[in-house]
C-alpha positions as a Markdown table, in Angstrom:
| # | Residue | x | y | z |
|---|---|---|---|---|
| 1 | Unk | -21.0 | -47.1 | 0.4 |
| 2 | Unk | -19.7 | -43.7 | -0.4 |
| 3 | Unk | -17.8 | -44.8 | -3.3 |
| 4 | Unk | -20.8 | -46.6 | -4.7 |
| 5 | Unk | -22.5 | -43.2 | -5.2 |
| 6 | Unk | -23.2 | -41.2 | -8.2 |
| 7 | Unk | -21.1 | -38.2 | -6.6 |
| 8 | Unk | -21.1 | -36.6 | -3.5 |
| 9 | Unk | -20.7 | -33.8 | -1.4 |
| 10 | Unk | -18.1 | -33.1 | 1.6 |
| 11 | Unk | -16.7 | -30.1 | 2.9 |
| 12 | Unk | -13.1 | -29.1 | 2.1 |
| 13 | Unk | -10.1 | -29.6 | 4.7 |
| 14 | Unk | -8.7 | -26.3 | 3.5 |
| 15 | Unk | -6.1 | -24.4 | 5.9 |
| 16 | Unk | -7.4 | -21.4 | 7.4 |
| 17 | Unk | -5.9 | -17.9 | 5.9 |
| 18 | Unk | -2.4 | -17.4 | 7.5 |
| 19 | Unk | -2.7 | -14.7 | 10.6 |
| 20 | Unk | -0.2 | -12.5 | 11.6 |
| 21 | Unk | 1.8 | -10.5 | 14.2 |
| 22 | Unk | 0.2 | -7.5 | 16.1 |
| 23 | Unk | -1.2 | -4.5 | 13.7 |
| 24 | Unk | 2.0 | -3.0 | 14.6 |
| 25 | Unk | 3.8 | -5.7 | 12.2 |
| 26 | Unk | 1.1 | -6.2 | 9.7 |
| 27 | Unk | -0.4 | -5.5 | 6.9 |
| 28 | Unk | -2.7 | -8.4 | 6.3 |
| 29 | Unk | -6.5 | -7.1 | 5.1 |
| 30 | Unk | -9.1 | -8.6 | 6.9 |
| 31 | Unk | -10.5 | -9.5 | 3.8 |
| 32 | Unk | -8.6 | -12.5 | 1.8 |
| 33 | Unk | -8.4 | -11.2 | -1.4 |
| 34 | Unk | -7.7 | -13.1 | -4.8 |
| 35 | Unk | -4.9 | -14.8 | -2.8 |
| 36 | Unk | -7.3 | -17.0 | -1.9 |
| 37 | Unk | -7.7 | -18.1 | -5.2 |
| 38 | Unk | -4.2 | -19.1 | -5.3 |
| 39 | Unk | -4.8 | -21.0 | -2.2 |
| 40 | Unk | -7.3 | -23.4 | -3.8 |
| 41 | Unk | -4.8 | -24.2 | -6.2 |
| 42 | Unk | -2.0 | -24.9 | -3.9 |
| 43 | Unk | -4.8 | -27.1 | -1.8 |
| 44 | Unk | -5.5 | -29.0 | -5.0 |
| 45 | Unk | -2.7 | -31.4 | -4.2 |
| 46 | Unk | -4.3 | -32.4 | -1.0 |
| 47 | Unk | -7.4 | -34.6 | -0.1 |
| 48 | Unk | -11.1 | -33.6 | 1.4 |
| 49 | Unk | -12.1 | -34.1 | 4.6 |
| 50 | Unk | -14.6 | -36.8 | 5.2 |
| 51 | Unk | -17.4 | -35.8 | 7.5 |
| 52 | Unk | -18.8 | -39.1 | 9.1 |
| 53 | Unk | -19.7 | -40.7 | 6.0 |
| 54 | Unk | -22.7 | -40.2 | 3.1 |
| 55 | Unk | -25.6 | -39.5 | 5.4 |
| 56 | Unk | -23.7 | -36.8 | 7.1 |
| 57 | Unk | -22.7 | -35.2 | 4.4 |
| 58 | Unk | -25.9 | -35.3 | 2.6 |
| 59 | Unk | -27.3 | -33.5 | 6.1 |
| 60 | Unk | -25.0 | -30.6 | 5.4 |
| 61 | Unk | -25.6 | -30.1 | 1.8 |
| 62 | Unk | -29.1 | -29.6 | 3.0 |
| 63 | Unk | -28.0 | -26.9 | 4.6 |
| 64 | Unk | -27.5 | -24.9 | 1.2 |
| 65 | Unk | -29.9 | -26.2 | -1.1 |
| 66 | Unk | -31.9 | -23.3 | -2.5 |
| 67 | Unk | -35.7 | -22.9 | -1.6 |
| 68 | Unk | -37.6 | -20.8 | -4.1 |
| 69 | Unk | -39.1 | -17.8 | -2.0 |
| 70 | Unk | -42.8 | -16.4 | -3.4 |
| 71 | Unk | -41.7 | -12.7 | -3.7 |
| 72 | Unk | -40.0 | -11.2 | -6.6 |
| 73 | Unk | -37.8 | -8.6 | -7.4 |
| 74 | Unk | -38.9 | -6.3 | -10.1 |
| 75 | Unk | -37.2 | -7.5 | -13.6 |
| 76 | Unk | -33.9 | -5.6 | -14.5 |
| 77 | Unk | -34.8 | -2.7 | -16.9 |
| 78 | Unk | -34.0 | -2.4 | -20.5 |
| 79 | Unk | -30.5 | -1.2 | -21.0 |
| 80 | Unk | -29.7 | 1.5 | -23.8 |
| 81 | Unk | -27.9 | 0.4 | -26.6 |
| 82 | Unk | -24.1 | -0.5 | -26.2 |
| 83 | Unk | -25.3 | -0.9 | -22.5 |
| 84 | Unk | -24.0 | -4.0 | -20.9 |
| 85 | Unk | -24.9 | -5.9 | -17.7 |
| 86 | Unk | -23.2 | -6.5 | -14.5 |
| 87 | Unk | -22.5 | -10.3 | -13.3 |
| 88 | Unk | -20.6 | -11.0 | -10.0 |
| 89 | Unk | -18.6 | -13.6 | -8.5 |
| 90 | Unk | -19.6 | -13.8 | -4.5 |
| 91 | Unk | -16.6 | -16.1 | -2.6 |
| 92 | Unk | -17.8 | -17.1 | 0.5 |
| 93 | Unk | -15.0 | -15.1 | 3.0 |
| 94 | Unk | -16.4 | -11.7 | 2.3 |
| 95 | Unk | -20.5 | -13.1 | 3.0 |
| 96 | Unk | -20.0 | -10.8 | 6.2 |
| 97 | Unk | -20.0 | -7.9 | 4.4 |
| 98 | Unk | -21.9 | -8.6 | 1.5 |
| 99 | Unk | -25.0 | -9.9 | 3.2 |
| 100 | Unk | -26.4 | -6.4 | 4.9 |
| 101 | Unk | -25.7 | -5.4 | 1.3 |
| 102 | Unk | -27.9 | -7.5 | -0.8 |
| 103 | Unk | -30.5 | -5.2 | -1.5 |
| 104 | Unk | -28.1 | -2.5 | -2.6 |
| 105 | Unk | -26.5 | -4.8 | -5.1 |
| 106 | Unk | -28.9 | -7.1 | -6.3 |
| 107 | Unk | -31.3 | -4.8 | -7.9 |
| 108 | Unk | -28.7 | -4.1 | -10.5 |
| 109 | Unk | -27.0 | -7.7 | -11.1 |
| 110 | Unk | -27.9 | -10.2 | -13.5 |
| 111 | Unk | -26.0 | -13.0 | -12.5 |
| 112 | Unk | -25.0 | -13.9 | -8.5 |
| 113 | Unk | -22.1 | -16.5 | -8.5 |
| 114 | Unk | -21.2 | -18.1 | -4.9 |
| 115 | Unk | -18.1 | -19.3 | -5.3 |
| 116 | Unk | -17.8 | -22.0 | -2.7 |
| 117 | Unk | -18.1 | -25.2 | -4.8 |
| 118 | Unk | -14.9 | -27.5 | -6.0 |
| 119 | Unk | -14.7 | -30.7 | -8.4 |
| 120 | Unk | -11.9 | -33.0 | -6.4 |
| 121 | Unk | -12.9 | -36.0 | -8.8 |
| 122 | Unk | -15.0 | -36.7 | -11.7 |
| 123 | Unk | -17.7 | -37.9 | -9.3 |
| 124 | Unk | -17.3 | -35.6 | -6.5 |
| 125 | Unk | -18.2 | -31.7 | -6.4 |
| 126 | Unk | -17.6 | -30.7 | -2.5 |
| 127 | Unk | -18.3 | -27.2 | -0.2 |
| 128 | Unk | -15.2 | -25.4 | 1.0 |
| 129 | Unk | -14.7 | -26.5 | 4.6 |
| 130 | Unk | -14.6 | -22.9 | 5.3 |
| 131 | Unk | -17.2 | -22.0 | 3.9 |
| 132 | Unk | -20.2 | -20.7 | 6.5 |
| 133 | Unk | -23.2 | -22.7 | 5.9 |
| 134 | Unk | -25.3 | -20.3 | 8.0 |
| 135 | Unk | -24.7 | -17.4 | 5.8 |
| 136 | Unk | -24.2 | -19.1 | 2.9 |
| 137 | Unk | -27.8 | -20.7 | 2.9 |
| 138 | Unk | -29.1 | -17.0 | 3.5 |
| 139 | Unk | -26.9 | -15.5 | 0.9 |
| 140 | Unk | -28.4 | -17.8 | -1.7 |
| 141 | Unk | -32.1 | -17.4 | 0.1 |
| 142 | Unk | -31.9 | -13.9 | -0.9 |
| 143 | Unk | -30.7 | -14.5 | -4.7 |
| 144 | Unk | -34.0 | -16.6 | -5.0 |
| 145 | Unk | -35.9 | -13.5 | -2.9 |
| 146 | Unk | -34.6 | -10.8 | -5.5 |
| 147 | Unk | -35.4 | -13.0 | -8.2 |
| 148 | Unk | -32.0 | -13.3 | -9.9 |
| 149 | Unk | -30.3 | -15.7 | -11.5 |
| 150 | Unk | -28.1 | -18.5 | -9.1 |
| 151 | Unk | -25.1 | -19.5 | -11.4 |
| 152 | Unk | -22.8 | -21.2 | -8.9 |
| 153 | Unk | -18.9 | -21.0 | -9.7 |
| 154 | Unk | -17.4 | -24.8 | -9.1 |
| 155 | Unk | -13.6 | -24.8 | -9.2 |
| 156 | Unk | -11.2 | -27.4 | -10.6 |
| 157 | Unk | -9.5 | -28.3 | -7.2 |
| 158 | Unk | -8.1 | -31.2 | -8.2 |
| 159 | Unk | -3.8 | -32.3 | -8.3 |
| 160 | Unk | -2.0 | -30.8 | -11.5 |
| 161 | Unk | -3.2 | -33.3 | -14.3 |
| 162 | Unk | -6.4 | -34.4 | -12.7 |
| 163 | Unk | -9.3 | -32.4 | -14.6 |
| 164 | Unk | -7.0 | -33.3 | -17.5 |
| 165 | Unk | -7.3 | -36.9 | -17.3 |
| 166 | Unk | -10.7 | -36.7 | -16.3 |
| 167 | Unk | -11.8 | -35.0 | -19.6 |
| 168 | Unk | -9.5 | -37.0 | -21.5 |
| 169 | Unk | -11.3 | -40.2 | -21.0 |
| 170 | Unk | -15.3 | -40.4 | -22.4 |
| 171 | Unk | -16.0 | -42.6 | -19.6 |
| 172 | Unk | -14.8 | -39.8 | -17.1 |
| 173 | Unk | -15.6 | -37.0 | -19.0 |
| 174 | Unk | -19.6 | -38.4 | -19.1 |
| 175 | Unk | -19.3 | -39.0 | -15.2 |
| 176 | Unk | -18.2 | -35.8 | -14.6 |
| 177 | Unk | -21.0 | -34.3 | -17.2 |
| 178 | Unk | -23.6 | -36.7 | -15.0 |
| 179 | Unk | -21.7 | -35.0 | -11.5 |
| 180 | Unk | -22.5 | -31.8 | -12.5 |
| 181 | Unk | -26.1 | -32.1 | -14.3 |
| 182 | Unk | -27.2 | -33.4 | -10.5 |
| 183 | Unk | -25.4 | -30.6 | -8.9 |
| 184 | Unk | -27.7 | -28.1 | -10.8 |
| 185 | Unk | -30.3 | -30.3 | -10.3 |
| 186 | Unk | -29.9 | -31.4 | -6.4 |
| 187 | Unk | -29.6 | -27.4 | -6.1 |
| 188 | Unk | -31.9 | -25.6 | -8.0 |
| 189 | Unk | -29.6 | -23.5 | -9.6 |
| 190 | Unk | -30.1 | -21.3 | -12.8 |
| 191 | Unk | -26.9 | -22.0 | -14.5 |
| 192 | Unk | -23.3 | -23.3 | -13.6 |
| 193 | Unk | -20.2 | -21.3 | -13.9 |
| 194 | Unk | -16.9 | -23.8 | -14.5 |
| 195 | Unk | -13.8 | -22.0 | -12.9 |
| 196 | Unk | -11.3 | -24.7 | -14.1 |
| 197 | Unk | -7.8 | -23.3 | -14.2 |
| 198 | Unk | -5.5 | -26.4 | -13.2 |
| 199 | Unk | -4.4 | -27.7 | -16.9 |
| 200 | Unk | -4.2 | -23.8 | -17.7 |
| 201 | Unk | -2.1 | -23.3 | -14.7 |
| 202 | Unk | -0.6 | -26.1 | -13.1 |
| 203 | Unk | -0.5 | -28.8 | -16.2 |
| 204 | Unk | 1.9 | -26.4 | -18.3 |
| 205 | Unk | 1.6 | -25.6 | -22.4 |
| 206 | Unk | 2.4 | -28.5 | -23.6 |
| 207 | Unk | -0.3 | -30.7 | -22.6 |
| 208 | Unk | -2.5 | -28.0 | -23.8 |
| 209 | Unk | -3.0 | -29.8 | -27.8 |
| 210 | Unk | -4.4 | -32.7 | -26.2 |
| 211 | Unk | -6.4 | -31.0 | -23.8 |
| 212 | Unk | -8.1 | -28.3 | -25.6 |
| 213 | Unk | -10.2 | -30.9 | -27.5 |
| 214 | Unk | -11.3 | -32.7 | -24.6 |
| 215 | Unk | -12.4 | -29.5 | -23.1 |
| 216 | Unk | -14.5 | -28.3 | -26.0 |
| 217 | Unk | -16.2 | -31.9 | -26.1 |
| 218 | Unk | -16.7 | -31.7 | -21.8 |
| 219 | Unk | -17.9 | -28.4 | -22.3 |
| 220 | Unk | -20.2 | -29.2 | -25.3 |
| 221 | Unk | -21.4 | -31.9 | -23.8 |
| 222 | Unk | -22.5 | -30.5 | -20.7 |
| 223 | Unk | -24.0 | -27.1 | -22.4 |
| 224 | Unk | -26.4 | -29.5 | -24.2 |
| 225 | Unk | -27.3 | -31.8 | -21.1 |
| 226 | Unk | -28.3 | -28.1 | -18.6 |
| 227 | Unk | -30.1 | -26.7 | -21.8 |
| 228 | Unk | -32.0 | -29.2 | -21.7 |
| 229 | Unk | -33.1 | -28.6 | -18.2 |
| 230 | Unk | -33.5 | -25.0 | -19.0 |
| 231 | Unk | -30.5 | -24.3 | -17.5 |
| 232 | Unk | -26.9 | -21.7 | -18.6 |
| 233 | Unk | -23.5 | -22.7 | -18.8 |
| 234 | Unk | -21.0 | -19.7 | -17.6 |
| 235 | Unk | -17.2 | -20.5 | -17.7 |
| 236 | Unk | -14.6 | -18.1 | -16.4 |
| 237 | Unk | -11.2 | -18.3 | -18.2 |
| 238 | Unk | -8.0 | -16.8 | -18.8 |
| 239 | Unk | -7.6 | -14.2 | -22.0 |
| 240 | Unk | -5.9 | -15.0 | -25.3 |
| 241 | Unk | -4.2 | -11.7 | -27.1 |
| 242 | Unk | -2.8 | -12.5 | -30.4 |
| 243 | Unk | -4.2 | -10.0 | -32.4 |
| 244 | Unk | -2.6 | -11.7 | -36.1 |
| 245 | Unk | -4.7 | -14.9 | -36.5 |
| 246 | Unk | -3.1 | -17.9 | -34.6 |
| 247 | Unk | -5.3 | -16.9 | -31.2 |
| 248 | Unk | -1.8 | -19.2 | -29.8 |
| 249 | Unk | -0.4 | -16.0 | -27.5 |
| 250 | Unk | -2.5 | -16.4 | -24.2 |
| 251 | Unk | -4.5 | -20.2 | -22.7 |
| 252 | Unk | -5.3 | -21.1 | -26.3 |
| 253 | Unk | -6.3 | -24.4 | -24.9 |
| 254 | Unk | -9.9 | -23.0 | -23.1 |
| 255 | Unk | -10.3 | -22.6 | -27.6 |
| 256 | Unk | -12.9 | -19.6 | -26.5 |
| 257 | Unk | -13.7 | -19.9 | -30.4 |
| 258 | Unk | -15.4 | -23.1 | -30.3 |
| 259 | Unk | -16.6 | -23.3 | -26.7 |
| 260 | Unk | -18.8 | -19.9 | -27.7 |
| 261 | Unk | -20.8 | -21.2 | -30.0 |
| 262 | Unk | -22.3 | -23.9 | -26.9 |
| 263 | Unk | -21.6 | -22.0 | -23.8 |
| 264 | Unk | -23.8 | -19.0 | -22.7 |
| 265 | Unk | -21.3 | -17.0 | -21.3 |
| 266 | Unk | -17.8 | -16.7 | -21.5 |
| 267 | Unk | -16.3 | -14.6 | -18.5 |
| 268 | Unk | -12.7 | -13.3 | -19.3 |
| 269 | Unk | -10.5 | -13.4 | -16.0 |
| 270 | Unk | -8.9 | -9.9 | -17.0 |
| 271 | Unk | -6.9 | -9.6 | -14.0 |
| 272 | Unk | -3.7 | -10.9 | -11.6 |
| 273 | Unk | -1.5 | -9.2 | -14.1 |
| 274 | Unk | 1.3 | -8.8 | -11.8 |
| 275 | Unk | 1.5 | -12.4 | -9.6 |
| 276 | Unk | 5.2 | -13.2 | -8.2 |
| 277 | Unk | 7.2 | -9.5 | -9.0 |
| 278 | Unk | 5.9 | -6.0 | -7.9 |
| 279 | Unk | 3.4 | -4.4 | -10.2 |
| 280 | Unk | 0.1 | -3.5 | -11.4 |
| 281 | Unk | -3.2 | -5.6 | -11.2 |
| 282 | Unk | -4.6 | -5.0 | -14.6 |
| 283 | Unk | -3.3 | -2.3 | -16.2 |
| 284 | Unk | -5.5 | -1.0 | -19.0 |
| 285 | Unk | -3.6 | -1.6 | -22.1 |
| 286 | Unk | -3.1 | -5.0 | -21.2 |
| 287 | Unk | -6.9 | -5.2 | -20.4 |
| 288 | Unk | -7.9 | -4.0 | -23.9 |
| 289 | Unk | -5.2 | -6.8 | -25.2 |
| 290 | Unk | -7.4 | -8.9 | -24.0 |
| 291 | Unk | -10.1 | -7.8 | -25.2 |
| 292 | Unk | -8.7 | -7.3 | -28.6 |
| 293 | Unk | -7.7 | -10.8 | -28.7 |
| 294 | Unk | -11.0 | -12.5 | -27.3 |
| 295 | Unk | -12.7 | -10.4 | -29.8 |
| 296 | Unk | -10.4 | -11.8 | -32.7 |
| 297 | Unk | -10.9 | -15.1 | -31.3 |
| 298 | Unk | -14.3 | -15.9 | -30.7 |
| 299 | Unk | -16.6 | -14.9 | -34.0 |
| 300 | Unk | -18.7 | -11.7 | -33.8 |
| 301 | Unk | -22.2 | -13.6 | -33.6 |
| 302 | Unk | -21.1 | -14.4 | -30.3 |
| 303 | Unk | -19.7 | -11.3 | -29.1 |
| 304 | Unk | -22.8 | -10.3 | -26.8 |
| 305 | Unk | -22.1 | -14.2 | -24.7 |
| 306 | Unk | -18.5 | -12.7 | -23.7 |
| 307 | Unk | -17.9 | -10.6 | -20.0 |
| 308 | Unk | -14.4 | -8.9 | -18.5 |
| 309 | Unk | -13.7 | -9.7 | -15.5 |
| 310 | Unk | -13.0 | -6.7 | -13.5 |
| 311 | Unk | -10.9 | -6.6 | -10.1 |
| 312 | Unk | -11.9 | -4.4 | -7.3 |
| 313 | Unk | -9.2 | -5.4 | -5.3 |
| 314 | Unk | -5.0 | -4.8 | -5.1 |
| 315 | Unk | -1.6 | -5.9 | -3.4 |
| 316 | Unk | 0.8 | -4.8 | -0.9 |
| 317 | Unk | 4.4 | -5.3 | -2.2 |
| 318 | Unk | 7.6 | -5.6 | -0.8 |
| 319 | Unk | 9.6 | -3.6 | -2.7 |
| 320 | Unk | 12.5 | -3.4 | -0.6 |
| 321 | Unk | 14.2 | -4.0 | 2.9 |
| 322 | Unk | 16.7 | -3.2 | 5.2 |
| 323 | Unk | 17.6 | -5.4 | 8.3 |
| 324 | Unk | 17.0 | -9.0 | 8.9 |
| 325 | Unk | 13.1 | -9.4 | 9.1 |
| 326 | Unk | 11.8 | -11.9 | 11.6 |
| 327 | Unk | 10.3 | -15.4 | 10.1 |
| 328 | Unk | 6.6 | -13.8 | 11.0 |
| 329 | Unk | 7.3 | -10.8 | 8.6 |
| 330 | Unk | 4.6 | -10.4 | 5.9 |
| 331 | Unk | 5.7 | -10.6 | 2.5 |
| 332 | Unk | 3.0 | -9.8 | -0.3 |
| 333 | Unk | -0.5 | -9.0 | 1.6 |
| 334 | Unk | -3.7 | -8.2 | -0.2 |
| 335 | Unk | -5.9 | -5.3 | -0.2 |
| 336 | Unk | -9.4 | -4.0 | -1.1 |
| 337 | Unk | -11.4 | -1.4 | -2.6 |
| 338 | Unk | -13.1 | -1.2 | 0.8 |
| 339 | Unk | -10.7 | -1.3 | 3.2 |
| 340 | Unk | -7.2 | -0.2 | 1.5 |
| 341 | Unk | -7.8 | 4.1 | 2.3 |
| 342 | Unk | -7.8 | 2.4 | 5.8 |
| 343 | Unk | -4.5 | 1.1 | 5.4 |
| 344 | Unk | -3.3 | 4.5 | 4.0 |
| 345 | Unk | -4.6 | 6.8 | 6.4 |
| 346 | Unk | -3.3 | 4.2 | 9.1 |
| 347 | Unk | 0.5 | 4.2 | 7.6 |
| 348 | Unk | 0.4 | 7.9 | 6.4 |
| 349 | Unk | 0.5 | 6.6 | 2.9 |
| 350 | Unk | -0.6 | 9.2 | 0.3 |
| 351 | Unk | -2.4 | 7.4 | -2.7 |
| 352 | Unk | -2.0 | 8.5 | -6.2 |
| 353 | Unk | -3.8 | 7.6 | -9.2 |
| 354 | Unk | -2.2 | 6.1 | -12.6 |
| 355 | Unk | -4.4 | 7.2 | -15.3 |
| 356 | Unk | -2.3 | 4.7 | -17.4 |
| 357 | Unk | -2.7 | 1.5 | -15.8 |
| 358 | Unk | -6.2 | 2.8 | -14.5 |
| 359 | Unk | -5.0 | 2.2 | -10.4 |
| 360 | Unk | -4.0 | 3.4 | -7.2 |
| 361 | Unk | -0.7 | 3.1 | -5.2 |
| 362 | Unk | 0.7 | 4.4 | -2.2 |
| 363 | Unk | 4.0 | 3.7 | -0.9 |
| 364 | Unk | 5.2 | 3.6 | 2.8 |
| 365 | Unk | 7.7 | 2.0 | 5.4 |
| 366 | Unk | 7.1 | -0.5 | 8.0 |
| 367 | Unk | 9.0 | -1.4 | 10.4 |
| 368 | Unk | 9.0 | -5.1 | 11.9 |
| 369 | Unk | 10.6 | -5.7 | 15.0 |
| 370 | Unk | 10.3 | -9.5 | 17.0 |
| 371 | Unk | 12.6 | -9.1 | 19.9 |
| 372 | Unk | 16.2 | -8.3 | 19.2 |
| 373 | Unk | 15.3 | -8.7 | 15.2 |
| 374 | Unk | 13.8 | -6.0 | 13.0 |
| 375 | Unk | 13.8 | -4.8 | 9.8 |
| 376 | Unk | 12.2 | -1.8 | 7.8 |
| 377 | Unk | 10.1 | -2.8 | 4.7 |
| 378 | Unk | 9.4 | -0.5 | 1.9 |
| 379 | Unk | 5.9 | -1.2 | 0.7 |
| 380 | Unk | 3.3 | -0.2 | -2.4 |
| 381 | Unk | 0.4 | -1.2 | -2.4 |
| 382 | Unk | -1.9 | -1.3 | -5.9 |
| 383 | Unk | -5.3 | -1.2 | -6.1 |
| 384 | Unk | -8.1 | -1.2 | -8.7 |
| 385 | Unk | -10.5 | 1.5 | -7.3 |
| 386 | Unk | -14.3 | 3.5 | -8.5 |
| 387 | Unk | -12.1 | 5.1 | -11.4 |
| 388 | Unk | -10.1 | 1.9 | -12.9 |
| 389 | Unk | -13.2 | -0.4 | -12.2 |
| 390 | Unk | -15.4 | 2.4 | -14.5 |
| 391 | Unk | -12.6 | 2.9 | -17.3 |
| 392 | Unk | -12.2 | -1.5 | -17.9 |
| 393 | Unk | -16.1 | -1.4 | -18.0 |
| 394 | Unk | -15.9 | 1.0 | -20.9 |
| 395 | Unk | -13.9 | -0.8 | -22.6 |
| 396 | Unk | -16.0 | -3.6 | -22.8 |
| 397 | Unk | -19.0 | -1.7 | -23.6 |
| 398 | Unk | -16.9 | -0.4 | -26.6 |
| 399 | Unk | -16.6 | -3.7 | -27.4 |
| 400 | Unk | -19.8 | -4.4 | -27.5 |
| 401 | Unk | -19.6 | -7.4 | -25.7 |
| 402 | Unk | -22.2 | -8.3 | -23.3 |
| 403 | Unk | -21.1 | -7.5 | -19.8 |
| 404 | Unk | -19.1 | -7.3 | -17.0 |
| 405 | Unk | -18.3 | -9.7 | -14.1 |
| 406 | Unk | -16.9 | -7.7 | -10.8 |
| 407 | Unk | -14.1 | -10.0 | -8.3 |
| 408 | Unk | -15.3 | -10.0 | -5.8 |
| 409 | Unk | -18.7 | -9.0 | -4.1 |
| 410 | Unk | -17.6 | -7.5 | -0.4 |
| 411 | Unk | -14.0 | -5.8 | -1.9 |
| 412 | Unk | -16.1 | -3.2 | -3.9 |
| 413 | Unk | -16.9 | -0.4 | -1.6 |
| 414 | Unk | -19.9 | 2.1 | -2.6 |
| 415 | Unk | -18.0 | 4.3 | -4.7 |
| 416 | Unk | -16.6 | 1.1 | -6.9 |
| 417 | Unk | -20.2 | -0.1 | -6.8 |
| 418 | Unk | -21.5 | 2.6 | -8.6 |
| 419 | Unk | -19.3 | 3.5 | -11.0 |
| 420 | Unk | -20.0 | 0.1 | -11.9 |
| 421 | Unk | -23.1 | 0.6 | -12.8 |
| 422 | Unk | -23.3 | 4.1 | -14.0 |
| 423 | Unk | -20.6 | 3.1 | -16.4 |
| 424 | Unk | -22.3 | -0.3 | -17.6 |
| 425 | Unk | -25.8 | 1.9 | -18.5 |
| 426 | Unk | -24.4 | 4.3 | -20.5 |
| 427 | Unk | -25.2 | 3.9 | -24.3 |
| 428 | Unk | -23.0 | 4.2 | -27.2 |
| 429 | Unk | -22.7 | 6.8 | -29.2 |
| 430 | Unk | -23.8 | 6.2 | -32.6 |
């Protein structure tokens, strides 16, 4: 019976976030950080869970479906030209924090994305098994009770080549259009945000000619079928940055060119710079790259649909050791705006700001010891903190492009927050 349904929803078997020694040994924030977006892809190769079968299932989805609340927030004010708005992804481990903060942030956001949703088949568009239904059905009770737009991010978690092969087939590609459309429907939403980075990531460049068209006709063809419900269509990519005319250095195959002219929004991931060596998150000049070549990319009518991603969020590198560490020795940890001063009070660390890359760092030692085997780490952490977050909004709003999209609700602390926003309203001189 389950197979014989238009889609479905389950809950994800995802392994929980690896745990560590005592805080004697560790580093690992209580947060998970943007590592957990790597974790989703290295998931994609496995199957969901089944929970007891379709009426089950369609029990918990229950559980989240958005009920429309009488009260309204009061609209978001008129921003000042060159002003741009503030979007912002919301990932389901950081709900503890970001749920006594609603009222804080909401007033100033335009778009709320949960980012809890995953396609594992053209049919099928599941809930993280993780995810905590409880406070994710009040999380998005409260979007509806501020009166702000529900754009829901759902991730590509299907095996390298899957989304690929989906899109390459009309027959697939139209199911997968029809999976979605009922999503939005089923939940109420305002708008969908597509997070698909397998055949950017996983499938390698040169699948990337045959794919980009069968993105651009998925994409088109799902922009017209939620427009016609009255509803947006978000999608959050990876950058290009030729600045020549080619638009081929950077994921050429998302072709932000043509997808802009369909899609409302086109949110540029401008961030995890620095992924398997040392080094900085985003660094600014690398930021405005991106910038510069999105711009050249995507034609200037359309300018006002794009939004940088901005990180509020950092790692903690090993950078060098001495000794034979024991297995349960960390290697690269993640670290937050709210939480990583903790860290450096807590390890003596003494943070200095890059005005450069536009971050933090602070380097330290820490020593590991499990029984007779130890070992001291060096270790720097990097962070994007209240001063970076503010400079990569102004460099969108000098681009004139429409906004800015912060990773990830509940790593911002109330410094980040409001440089944010202060930065966002200010208007451009003439």
């Amino acid at each position: 019976m389950v197979d014989e349904a238009p889609f479905d929803y389950e809950r994800m078997n995802e392994p929980a976030d690896a745990q560590s020694g005592d805080e004697h040994t560790t580093d690992v924030d209580s947060t998970a950080g943007r590592e957990r977006i790597r974790q989703l892809r290295q998931f994609r190769r496995r199957g969901p869970l089944l929970i007891g079968g379709l009426v089950a299932v369609a029990v918990l989805v229950v559980g989240v479906a958005v009920v429309r609340h009488d009260s309204e927030a009061a609209p978001l004010p008129e921003l000042p030209p060159g002003a741009v708005r503030v979007d912002a992804w919301a990932p389901y481990w950081t709900l503890a924090d970001t749920l006594p903060e609603t009222e804080q942030r909401f007033s100033d956001l335009r778009e709320i994305s949960p980012f809890w949703y995953s396609a594992v088949g053209a049919n099928r568009i599941i809930i993280d098994q993780q995810a905590p239904f409880d406070d994710a059905d009040e999380f998005i009770d409260q979007i509806r009770a501020a009166n702000r737009a529900f754009v829901p991010s759902i991730v590509d978690a299907m095996p390298a080549g899957g989304m690929a092969a989906v899109l390459a087939n009309p027959v697939t590609r139209s199911t997968h259009v029809d999976a979605v459309v009922q999503f939005a429907d089923d939940n109420d939403v305002d708008g969908i945000d597509l997070d698909y980075e397998q055949f950017a990531f996983a499938d390698g460049p040169d699948t990337w000619e045959a794919t980009r068209p069968n993105w651009v006709a998925f994409v088109t063809e799902l922009a017209e079928r939620l427009h016609a419900d009255d509803r947006t269509l978000t999608v959050s990519i990876p950058a290009v940055f030729d600045l020549e005319t080619t638009g081929r250095r950077g994921y050429w195959v998302y072709d932000h060119g043509a997808i802009a002219a369909v899609v409302d929004a086109i949110r540029i991931m401008a961030y995890d710079y620095s992924t398997s060596e040392a080094g900085p998150i985003a660094p600014l000049s690398w930021v405005q790259e991106a910038v510069d070549g999105t711009s050249l990319a995507v034609p200037a009518e359309f300018h006002h649909k794009l939004v940088l991603g901005i990180p509020a969020y950092g790692s903690n590198w090993v950078i060098d050791t001495v000794g034979t560490c024991p297995d349960t020795a960390e290697g690269r940890t993640n670290v937050t705006a709210r939480t990583v001063l903790e860290l450096a009070q807590k390890r003596d660390g003494v943070p200095v700001y890059d005005e450069v890359l536009g971050e933090w760092s602070f380097a330290y030692s820490l020593t590991v010891e499990e029984g007779t085997v130890s070992c001291v780490q060096s270790r720097m952490a990097r962070w994007v903190d209240a001063e970076g977050a503010a400079a990569r909004v102004e460099i969108a709003r000098r681009a004139r492009w429409g906004g800015v999209s912060l990773w990830a609700l509940g790593y911002e602390d109330t410094d980040v927050w409001q440089a944010v926003v202060t930065a966002s309203q200010v208007p451009l001189a003439p």
